[in-house]
N, C-alpha and C positions, 0 to 999 in steps of 0.2 A: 504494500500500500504506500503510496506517495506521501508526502508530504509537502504536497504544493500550495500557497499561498492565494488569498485571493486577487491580490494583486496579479498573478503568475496568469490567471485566468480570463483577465481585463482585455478588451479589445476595442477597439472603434469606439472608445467611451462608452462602452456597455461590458457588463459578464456574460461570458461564453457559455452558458448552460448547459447547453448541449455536451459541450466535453465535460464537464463537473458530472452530468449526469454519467453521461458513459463512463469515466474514472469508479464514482461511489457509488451506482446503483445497486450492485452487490450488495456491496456489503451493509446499505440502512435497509436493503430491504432485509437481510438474515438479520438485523438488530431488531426490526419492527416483525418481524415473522415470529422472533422468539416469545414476543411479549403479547401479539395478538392474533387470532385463534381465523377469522373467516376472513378469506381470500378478497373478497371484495375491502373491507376495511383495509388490513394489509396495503391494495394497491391503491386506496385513498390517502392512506397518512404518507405513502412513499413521494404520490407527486406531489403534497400539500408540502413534504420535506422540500422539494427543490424549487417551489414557488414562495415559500418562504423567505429561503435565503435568494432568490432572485430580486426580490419585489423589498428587501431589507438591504441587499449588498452596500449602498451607498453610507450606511450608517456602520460599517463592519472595519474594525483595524486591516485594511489590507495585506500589512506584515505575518497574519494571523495565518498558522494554517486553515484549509476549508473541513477537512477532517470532523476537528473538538467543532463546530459550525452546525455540523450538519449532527452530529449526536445530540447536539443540546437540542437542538429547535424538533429530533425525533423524539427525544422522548416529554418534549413541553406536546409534542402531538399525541401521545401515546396514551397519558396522563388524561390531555382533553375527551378523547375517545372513549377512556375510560369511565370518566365522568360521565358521560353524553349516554352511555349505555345504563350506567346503574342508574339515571335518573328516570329514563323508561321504563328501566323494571324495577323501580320503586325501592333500589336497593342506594340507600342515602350515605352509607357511612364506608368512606372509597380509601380511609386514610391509609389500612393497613395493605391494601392491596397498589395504593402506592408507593408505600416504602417498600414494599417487595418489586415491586417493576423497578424504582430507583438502586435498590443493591443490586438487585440481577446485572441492567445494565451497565453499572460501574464494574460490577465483576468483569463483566464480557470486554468491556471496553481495558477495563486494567491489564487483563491476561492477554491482548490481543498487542497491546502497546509495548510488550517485555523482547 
């Protein structure tokens, strides 16, 4: 895995998307697959990941890798997902099942980074 910057990805005064996608789509979506269950969700929160940080880039230290980038803004989507469901099914109290999505990821992300 790279660790290219977003700056690295700038072009024409705009971010190249497209190549960021083709670089990380891998690997947010085995982030976001590990943490959520039906396919269609899955491939919601992966493009909501790269329109994110599209539709944000201007506000982003460009020095930055895009990497830590793209894991925050997945699991700030993962999190929201999760909420959005237990509110449907009437199940209110989401805190524990987010600090289990939050360790999980940190783990996956810690062991991936060694």
């Amino acid at each position: 895995m790279n660790n290219k910057t977003i700056e690295d990805y700038e072009e024409n005064d705009g971010l190249n998307i497209e190549a960021i996608i083709q670089c990380y789509n891998g690997y947010i979506y085995t982030i976001i697959k590990n943490s959520i269950t039906y396919k269609e969700d899955i491939e919601e929160v992966l493009s909501d990941v790269f329109m994110v940080l599209w539709k944000n880039y201007q506000r982003l230290d460009k020095s930055m890798p895009v990497r830590p980038y793209l894991v925050g803004i997945a699991r700030n989507l993962i999190r929201k997902k999760y909420k959005s469901i237990n509110i449907k099914s009437g199940t209110e109290n989401i805190d524990n099942y987010e600090n289990e999505i939050s360790n999980y990821i940190d783990i996956r992300i810690f062991n991936r980074e060694k």
